[in-house]
C-alpha positions as CSV (number, residue, x, y, z in Angstrom):
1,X,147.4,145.2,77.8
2,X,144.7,147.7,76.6
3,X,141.4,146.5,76.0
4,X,141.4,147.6,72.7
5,X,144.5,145.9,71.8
6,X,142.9,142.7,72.8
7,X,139.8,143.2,71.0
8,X,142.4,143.0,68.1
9,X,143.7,139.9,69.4
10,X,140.1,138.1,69.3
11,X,137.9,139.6,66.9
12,X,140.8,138.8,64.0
13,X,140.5,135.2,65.2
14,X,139.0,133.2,61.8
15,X,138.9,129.9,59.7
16,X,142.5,129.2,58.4
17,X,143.0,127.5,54.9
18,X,146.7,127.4,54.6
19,X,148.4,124.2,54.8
20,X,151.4,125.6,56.3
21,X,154.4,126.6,55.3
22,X,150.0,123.8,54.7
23,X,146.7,127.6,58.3
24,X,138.7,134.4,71.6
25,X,136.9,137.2,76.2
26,X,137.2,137.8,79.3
27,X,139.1,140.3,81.6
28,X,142.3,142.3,80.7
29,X,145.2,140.6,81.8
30,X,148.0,142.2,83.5
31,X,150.4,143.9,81.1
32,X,153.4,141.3,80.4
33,X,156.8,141.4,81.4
34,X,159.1,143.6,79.5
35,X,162.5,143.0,81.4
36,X,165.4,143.2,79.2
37,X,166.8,140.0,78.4
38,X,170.0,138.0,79.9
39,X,173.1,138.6,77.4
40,X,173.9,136.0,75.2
41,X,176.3,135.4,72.3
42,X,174.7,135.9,69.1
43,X,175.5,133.2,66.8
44,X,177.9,133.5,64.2
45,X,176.8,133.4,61.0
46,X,179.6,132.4,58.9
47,X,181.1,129.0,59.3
48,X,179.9,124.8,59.7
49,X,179.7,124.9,63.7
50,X,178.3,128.3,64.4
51,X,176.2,129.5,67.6
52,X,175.8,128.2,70.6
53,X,173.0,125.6,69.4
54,X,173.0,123.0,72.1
55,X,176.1,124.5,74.3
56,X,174.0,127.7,75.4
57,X,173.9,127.3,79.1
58,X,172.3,130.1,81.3
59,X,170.0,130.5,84.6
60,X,166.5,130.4,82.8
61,X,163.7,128.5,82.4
62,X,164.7,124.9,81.9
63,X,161.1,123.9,79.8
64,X,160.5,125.8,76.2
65,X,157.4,125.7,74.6
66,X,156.7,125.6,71.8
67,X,153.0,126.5,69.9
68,X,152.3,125.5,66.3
69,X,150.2,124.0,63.8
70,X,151.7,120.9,62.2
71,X,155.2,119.3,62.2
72,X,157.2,121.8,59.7
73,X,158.9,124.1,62.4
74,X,159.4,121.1,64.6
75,X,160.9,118.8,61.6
76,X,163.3,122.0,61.3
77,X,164.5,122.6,64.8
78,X,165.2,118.5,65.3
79,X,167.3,118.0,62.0
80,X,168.8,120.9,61.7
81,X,169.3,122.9,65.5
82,X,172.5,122.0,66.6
83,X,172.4,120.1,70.0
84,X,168.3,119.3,69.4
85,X,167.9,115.8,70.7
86,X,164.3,114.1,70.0
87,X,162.1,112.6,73.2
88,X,159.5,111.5,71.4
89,X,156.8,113.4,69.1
90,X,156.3,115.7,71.4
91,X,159.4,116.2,73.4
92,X,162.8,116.9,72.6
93,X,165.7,118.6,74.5
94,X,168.1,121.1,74.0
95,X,171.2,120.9,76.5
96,X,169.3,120.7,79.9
97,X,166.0,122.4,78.5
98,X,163.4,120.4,78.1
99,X,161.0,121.1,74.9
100,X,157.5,120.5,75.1
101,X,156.0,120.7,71.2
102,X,152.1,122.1,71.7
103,X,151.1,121.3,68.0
104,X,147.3,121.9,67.1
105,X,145.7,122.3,63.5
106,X,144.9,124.8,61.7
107,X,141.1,123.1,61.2
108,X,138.0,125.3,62.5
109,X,140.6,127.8,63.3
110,X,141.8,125.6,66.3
111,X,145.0,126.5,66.6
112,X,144.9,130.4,66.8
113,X,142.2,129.5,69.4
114,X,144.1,127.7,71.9
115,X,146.9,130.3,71.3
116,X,144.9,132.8,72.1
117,X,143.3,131.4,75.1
118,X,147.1,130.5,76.4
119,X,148.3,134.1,75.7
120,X,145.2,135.7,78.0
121,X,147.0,133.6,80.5
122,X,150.7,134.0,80.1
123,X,151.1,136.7,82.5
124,X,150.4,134.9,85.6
125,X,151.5,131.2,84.5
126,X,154.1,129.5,86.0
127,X,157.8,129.6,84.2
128,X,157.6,126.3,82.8
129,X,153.9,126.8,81.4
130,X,154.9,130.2,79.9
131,X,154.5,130.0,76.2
132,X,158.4,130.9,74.7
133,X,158.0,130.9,71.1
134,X,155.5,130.1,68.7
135,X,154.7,130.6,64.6
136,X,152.1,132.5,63.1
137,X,151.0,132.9,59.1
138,X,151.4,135.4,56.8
139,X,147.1,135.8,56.9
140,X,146.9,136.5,60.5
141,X,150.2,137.9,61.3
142,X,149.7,141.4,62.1
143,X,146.8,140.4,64.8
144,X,149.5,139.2,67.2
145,X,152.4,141.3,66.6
146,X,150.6,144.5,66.5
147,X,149.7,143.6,70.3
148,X,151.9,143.4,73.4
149,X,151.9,139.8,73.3
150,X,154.5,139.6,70.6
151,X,158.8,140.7,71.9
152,X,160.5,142.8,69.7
153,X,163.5,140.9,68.6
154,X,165.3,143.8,69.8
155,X,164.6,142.7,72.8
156,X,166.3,139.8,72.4
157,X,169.5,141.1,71.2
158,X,169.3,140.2,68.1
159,X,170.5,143.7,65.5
160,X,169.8,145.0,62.0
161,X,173.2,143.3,60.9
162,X,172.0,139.8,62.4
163,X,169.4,139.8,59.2
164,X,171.1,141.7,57.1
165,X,170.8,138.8,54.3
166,X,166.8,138.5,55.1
167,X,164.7,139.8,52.5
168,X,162.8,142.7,53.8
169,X,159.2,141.2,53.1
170,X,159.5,138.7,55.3
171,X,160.7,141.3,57.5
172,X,157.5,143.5,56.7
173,X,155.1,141.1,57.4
174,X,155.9,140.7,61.3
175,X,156.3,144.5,61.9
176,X,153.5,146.5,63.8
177,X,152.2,149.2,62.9
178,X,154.9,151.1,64.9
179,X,157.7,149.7,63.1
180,X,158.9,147.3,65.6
181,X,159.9,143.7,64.3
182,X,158.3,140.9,66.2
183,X,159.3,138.0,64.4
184,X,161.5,136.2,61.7
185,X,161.7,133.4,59.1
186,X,163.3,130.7,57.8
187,X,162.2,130.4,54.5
188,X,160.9,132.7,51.9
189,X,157.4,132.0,49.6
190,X,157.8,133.6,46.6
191,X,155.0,132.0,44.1
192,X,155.5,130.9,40.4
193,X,153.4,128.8,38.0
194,X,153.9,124.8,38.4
195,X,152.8,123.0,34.7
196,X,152.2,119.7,34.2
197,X,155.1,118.9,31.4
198,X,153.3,116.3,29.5
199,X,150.3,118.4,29.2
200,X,152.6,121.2,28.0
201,X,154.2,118.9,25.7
202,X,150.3,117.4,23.9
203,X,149.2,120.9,23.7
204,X,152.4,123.7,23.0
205,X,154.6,121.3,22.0
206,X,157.2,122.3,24.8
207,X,158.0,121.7,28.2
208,X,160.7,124.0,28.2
209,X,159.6,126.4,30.8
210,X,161.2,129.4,29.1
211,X,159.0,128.4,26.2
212,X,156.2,127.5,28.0
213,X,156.3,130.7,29.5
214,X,155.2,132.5,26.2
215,X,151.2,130.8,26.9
216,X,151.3,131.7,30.0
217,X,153.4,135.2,30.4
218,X,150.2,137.6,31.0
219,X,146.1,137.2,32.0
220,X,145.2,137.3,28.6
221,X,147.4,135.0,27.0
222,X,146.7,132.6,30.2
223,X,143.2,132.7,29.4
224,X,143.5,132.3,25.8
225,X,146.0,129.3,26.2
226,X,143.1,127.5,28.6
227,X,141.1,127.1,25.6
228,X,143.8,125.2,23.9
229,X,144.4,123.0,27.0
230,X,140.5,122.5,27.3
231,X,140.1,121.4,23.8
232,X,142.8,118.3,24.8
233,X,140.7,117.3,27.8
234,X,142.9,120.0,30.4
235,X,141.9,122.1,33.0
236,X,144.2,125.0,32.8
237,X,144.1,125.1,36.9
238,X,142.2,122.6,39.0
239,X,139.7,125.7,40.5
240,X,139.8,129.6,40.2
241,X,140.7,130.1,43.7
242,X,144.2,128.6,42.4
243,X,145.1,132.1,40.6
244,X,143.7,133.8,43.6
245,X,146.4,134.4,45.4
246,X,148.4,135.8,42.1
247,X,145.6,138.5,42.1
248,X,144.7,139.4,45.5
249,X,148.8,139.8,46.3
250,X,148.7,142.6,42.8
251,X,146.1,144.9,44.5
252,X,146.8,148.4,44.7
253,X,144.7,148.9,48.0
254,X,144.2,147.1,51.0
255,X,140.9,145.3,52.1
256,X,139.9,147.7,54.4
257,X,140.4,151.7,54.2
258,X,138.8,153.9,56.9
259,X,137.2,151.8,58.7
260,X,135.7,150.1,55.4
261,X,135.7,146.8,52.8
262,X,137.2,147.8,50.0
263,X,137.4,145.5,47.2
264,X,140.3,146.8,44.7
265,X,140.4,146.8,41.0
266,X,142.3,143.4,40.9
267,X,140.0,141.6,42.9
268,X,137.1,142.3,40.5
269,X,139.0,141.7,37.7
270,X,140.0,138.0,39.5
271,X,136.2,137.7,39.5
272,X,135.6,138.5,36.1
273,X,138.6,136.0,34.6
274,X,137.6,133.6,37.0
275,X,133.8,133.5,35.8
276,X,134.5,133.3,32.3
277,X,136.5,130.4,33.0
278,X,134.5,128.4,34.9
279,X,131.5,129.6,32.2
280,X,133.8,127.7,29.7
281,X,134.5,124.7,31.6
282,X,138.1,125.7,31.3
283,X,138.3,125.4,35.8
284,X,136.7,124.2,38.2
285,X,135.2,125.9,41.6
286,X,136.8,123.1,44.5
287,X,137.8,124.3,47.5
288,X,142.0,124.5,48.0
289,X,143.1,120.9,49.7
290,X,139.8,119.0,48.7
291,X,139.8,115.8,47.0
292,X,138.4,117.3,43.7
293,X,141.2,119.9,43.8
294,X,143.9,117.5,44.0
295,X,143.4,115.2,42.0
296,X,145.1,117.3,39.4
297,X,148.3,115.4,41.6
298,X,147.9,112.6,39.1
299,X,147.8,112.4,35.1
300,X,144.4,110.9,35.2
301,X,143.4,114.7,36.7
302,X,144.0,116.6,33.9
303,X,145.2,119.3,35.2
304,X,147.6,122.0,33.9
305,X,149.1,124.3,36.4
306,X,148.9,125.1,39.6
307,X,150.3,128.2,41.5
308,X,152.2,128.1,44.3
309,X,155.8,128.7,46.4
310,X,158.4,125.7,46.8
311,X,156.4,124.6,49.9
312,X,153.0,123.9,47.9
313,X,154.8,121.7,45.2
314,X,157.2,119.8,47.7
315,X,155.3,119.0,50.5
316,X,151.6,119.5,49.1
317,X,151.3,117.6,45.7
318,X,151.6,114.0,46.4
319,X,155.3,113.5,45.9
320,X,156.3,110.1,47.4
321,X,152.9,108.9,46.4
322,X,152.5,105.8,43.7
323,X,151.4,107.2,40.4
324,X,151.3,111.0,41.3
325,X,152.9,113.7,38.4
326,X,155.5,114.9,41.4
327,X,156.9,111.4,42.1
328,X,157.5,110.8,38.4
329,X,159.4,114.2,38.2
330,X,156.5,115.2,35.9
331,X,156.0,118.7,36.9
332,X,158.0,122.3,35.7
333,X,158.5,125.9,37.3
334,X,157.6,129.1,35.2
335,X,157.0,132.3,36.3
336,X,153.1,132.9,35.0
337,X,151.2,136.1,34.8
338,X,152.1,138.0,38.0
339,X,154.5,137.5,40.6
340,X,153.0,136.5,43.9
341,X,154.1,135.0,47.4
342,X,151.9,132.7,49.6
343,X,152.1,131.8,53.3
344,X,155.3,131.2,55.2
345,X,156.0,130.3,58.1
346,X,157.5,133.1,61.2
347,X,159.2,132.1,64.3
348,X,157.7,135.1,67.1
349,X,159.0,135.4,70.8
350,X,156.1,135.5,73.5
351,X,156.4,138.6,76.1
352,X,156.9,136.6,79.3
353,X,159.4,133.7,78.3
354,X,161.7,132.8,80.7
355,X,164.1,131.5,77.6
356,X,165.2,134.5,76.0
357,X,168.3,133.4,75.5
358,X,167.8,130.1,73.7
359,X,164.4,131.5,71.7
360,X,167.0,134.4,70.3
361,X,169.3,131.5,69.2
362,X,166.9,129.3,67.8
363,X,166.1,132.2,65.4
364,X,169.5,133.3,64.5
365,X,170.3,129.6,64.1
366,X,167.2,128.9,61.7
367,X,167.1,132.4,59.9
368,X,170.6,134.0,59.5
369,X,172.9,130.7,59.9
370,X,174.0,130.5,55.7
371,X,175.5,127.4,56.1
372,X,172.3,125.8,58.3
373,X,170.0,127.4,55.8
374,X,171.8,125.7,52.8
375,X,171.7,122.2,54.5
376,X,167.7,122.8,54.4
377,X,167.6,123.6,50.3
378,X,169.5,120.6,50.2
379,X,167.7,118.4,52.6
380,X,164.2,120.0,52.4
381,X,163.7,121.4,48.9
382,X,162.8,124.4,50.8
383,X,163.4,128.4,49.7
384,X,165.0,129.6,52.4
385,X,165.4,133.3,54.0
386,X,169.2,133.9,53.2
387,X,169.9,136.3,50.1
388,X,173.2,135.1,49.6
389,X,172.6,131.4,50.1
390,X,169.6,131.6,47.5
391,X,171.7,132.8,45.1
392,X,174.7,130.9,45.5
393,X,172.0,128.1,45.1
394,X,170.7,129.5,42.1
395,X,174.1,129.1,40.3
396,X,174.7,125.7,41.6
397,X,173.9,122.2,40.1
398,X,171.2,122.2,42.4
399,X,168.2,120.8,40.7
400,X,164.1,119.1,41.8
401,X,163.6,115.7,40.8
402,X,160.0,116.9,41.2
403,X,160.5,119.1,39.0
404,X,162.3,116.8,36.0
405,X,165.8,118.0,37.0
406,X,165.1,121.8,36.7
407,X,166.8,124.3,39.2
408,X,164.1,126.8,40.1
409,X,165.7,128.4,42.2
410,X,167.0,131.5,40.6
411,X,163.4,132.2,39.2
412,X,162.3,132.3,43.3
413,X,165.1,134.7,43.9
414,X,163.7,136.9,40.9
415,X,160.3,136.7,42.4
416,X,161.1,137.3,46.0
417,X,163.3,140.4,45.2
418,X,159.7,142.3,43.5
419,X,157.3,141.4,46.4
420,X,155.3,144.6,48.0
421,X,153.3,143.7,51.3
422,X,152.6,147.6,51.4
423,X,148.3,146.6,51.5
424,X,149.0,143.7,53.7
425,X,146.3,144.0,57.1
426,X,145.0,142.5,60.0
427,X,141.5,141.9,58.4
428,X,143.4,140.0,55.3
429,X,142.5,136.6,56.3
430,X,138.8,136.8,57.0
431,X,138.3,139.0,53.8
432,X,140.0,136.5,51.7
433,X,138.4,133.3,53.0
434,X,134.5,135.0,53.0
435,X,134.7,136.6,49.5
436,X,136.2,133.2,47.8
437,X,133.3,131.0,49.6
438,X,130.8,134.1,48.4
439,X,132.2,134.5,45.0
440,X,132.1,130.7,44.1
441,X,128.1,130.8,44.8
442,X,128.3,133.4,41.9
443,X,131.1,131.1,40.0
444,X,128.4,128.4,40.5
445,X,125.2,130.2,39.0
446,X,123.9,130.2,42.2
447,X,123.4,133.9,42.8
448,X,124.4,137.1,41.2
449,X,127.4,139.2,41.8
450,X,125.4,141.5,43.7
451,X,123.9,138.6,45.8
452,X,127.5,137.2,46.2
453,X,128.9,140.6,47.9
454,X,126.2,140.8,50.1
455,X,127.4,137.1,52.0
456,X,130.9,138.6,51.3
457,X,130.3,141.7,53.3
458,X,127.6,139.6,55.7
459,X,130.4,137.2,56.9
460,X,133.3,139.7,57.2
461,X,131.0,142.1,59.2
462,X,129.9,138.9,61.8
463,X,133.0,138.4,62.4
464,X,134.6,142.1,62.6
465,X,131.6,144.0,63.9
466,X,134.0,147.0,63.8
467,X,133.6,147.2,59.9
468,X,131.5,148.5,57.5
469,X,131.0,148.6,53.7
C-alpha cells in the first residue's frame, strides 16, 4: 500500500451524522493479499431456496467478521441469510463458520476509527482476526474503496449479470476512481417529502399526496406554502438542515475542484432559502437526531414535513412509540421539490479475507436474491436494491401503515431511476458536516455569511490539510 493511498485512508477520517441505513498513522503496511479466490457457485437468483446460504462448505477460514455500526446489516443477515443461526448478540453461525459481529457507533467518528486502525493491521493478522467484510456510508465511501483495502467483487466471482437488476447508483457510489466496483447493496435510498397528513388536512385541505404535492412541487412554492403552515402554528420542516440533503445532492459541481472548496450554485442558494426561513420563524436551526428535531415525531411538534428515504421514516421517526404521528399511521409520501437520495448502507469485502467464498454469497444472497429481497419490503418496510422486485412491488397491494395505507413504493422507483452521483467525492462528508455547523452560526445571527465561510473553510482545511480555498 502506497503512502499516499493511506494518507487517503486517514485524513478522510471525520464526524459521521448518519443514523444508518441511522453514520487514523504509522508505518506502511505490507501490500495485502491479492490471491484469486476459491471457486464457488454463485447463487441463483431466481427461485424460494436459492444459493448456497448455510450449505456452502469449503477449506477457509472457519471465523467471519464482521465490522459495522449498529444492528441493521446484522438484523438482515440473521432473518433473512439462509442457514444464519444466532449465538447471541454478537455471535451467530453460518454452517461451521463462526460469525463474530464487531459493531461500534458511528458517535465521534468511532467506528471508521477502529476500522481504520484494524485495516493498518490486516496484513499480518491471524486468519480468524482478519477482518472479512464490513459496511461503509454513502459520505465516506470512496475513502476506502479508492484504496487497496477494499476487493473488487470481481475478485470474488461475482459478474456484470449477477447485478444486472441493481440500480447503477448504488453501483457508482463504491467504484474507485479506476472503475473497479468494491462493494454492493441491499437497499436503495431514494429521498421524497414525508407530510404530516393532519397538518396537510388544517392547512390545504388535502392529504392526498398527489394534491399535496401541488404546495410543495418546487423551492418557491415550498417556501411560499411555509407561510401558510406557519400562520396555523406549523413548522414547514423541523430545521433547515432537513432540506439539505435535497440541495447539496442537485449540485452541478463537486466540493472540491483542483485541489480546492468549491461551494456550487445550489449550495448558496440552500443558504439563502434556508435563512429566510429561519428569519420567518417558518424552521428551526436543530441539529439532525436531537431532541428539538424530533419532536416533530409527535402532533404536539408541529411539524410539517420531513425529507428523507424509506429508512428515515421507518426506523427513525418513532414508530412503535405511544403517541408518535408514525404509530398512528399519521404520516404521507410526496415527491417535494427535487429528487434526492440519502445514506445507504454497502456490504465491501476486505483484501486479506480468508472467506471469500461465503462473503461473495452473503452479497449475492442480500443484493441480487429477488425473492430474499421481497421478503425484506415485506418484513422490513425497506426499499430494496432489485429493479424488478421494486417494481413488481410497486404494482402490488403493498401498502405502510406508517404511512395511512399508502404504497410509496412506485414514487421510490421514480426517484431512484433520476439519481446522478457524477459530483460525489471523498471530501463529501467533512464538507457537509463543517459548512452546516458554520452556516447555522449565520442561520442564528451569530455571524455573517462571510464570517460563517471562514469556520467552513477553517474546519474542512484542519482536517484535510491537502486543501485549499
Amino acid at each position: 500500500m502506497k503512502k499516499k493511498a493511506l494518507g487517503i485512508l486517514l485524513t478522510v477520517a471525520m464526524t459521521a451524522t448518519m443514523l444508518a441505513g441511522c453514520g487514523n498513522n504509522t508505518d506502511t503496511p505490507s501490500t495485502p493479499d491479492n490471491s484469486t479466490p476459491a471457486e464457488s457457485t454463485p447463487a441463483n437468483n431466481g427461485g424460494e431456496d436459492e444459493g448456497n446460504g448455510g450449505d456452502v462448505v469449503t477449506d477457509e477460514g472457519k471465523v467471519l467478521n464482521i465490522y459495522c455500526w449498529n444492528e441493521e446489516f446484522k438484523s438482515r443477515l440473521e432473518d433473512h441469510y439462509p442457514g444464519y443461526e444466532k449465538v447471541d448478540a454478537t455471535h451467530g453461525t453460518i454452517g461451521d463458520v463462526s460469525v463474530v459481529w464487531n459493531i461500534t457507533p458511528s458517535d465521534d467518528n468511532a467506528y471508521q476509527n477502529n476500522l481504520d486502525e484494524t485495516l493498518l493491521k490486516q496484513a499480518d493478522a491471524a486468519a480468524d482476526d482478519k477482518i472479512d467484510l464490513f459496511l461503509v456510508e454513502a459520505d465516506y465511501a470512496l475513502k476506502y474503496v479508492d484504496t487497496d483495502y477494499t476487493m473488487a467483487i470481481a475478485d470474488l466471482g461475482i459478474t456484470s449479470s449477477d447485478i444486472a437488476n441493481q440500480y447503477k447508483y448504488t453501483q457508482d457510489i463504491v467504484t474507485d476512481s479506476k472503475g473497479v466496483l468494491k462493494g454492493l447493496s441491499w437497499q436503495g435510498c431514494p429521498g421524497v417529502l414525508f407530510y404530516n397528513r393532519e397538518a396537510a388536512l388544517e392547512v390545504f385541505g388535502t392529504d392526498v399526496p398527489e394534491e399535496v404535492q401541488a404546495y410543495v412541487k418546487d423551492w418557491d412554492t415550498f417556501n411560499a406554502s411555509a407561510a401558510d403552515l406557519a400562520a396555523a402554528g406549523y413548522h414547514v420542516v423541523s430545521s433547515v438542515n432537513d432540506t439539505y440533503r435535497v440541495y447539496s445532492n442537485n449540485v452541478s459541481s463537486p466540493w472540491v475542484v483542483g485541489g480546492k472548496i468549491n461551494i456550487d450554485a445550489n449550495i448558496e442558494k440552500w443558504v439563502e432559502d434556508s435563512k429566510a426561513l429561519v428569519d420567518a420563524g417558518f424552521a428551526g436551526t436543530h441539529d439532525l437526531w436531537s431532541d428539538d428535531w424530533s419532536a416533530g415525531f409527535y402532533p404536539e411538534g408541529k411539524v410539517f414535513a420531513y425529507f428523507g428515504p424509506a429508512w428515515l421514516i421507518n426506523f427513525c421517526m418513532a414508530d412503535g412509540e405511544e403517541g408518535s404521528i408514525a404509530t398512528a399511521g399519521g404520516w404521507g409520501a410526496t415527491e417535494g421539490p427535487q429528487g434526492f437520495f440519502w445514506g445507504g448502507t454497502w456490504i465491501c469485502a476486505a483484501t486479506g479475507t480468508d472467506n471469500p467464498t461465503l462473503v461473495k454469497d452473503i452479497m449475492l444472497q442480500l443484493t441480487t436474491n429477488e425473492a430474499i429481497m421481497t421478503d425484506i419490503v415485506v418484513a422490513d418496510d425497506d426499499f430494496v436494491n432489485n429493479k424488478p422486485a421494486m417494481e413488481a412491488m410497486a404494482e402490488s397491494d403493498y401498502s405502510s401503515r406508517i404511512l395511512g395505507g399508502q404504497n410509496p413504493l412506485g414514487m421510490y422507483c421514480a426517484g431512484v431511476n433520476g439519481l446522478d452521483l457524477s459530483n460525489l467525492s471523498a471530501y463529501d462528508q467533512a464538507c457537509t458536516e463543517e459548512f452546516q455547523h458554520a452556516m447555522r452560526n449565520y442561520f442564528e445571527g451569530n455571524a455573517t455569511y462571510e464570517e460563517a465561510l471562514e469556520l467552513f473553510y477553517k474546519g474542512v482545511e484542519e482536517k484535510h490539510p491537502e486543501l485549499t480555498h
